[in-house]
C-alpha positions as CSV (number, residue, x, y, z in Angstrom):
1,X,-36.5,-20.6,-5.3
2,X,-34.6,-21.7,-2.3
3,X,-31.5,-22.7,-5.2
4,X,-31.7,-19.4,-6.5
5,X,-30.9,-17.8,-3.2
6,X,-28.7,-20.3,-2.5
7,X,-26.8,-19.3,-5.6
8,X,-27.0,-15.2,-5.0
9,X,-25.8,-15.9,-1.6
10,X,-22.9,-17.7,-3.0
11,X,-22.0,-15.2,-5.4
12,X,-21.9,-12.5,-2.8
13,X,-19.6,-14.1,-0.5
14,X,-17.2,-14.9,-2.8
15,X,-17.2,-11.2,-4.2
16,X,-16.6,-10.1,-0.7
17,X,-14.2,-12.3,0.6
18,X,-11.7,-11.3,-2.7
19,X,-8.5,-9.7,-0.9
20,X,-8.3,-5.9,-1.4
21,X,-4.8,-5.9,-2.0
22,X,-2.5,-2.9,-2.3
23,X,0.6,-3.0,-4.5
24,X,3.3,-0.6,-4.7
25,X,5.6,0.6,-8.0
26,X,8.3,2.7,-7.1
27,X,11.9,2.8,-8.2
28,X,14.1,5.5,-6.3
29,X,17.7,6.6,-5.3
30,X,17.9,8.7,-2.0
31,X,14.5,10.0,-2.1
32,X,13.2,11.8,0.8
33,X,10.5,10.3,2.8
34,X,8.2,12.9,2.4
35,X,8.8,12.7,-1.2
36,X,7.9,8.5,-0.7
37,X,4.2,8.9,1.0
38,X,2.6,11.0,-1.9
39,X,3.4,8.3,-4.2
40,X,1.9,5.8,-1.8
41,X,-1.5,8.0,-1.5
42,X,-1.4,8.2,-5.3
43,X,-1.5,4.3,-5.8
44,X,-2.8,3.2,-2.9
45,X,-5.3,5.8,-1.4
46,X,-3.7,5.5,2.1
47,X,-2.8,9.0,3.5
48,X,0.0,8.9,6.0
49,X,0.4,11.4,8.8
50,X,3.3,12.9,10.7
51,X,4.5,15.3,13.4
52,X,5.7,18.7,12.0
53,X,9.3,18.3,10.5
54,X,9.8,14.6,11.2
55,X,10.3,13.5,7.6
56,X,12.2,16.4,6.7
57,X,15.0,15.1,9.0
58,X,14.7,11.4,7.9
59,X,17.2,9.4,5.8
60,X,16.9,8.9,2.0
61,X,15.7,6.1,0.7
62,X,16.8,3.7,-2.1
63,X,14.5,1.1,-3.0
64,X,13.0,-0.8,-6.2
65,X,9.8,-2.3,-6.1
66,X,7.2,-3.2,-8.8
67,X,3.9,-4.3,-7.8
68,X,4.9,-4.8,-4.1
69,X,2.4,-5.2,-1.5
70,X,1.8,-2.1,0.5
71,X,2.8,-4.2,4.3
72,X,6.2,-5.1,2.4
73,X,6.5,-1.9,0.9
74,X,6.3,0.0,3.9
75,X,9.0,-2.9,5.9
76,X,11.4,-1.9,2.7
77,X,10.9,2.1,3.5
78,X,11.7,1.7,7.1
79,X,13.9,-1.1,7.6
80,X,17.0,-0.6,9.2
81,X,20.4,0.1,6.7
């Protein structure tokens, strides 16, 4: 008995520790931001919020990714040309 919950205990520590990692596919050539984050919500389930018309006046982006981590992804968006 006491190896049995042993093992379940086991089991469901290493099902919970797994990473829940987010990956990003996106290939685009001066694509407005607010064109970028529905993407994002689409493969990710993150929503992203912003004030009024603040995307609307952001740069374009041009980026490739495939299968990039969401933290990365979102350093590629918004690093500095």
């Amino acid at each position: 008995m006491r190896i049995l919950t042993l093992l379940i205990f086991t089991a469901s520590m290493a099902v919970s520790a797994r990473p829940l990692a987010q990956t990003v596919t996106l290939k685009a050539k001066n694509l407005p931001l607010e064109k970028i984050f529905p993407v994002v919500k689409a493969q990710t389930g993150y929503v992203f919020f912003s004030y009024g018309n603040l995307l609307q006046k952001s740069k374009a982006v041009t980026l490739d990714a495939d299968q990039v981590p969401l933290q990365q992804f979102l350093a590629m968006v918004f690093r500095s040309p």
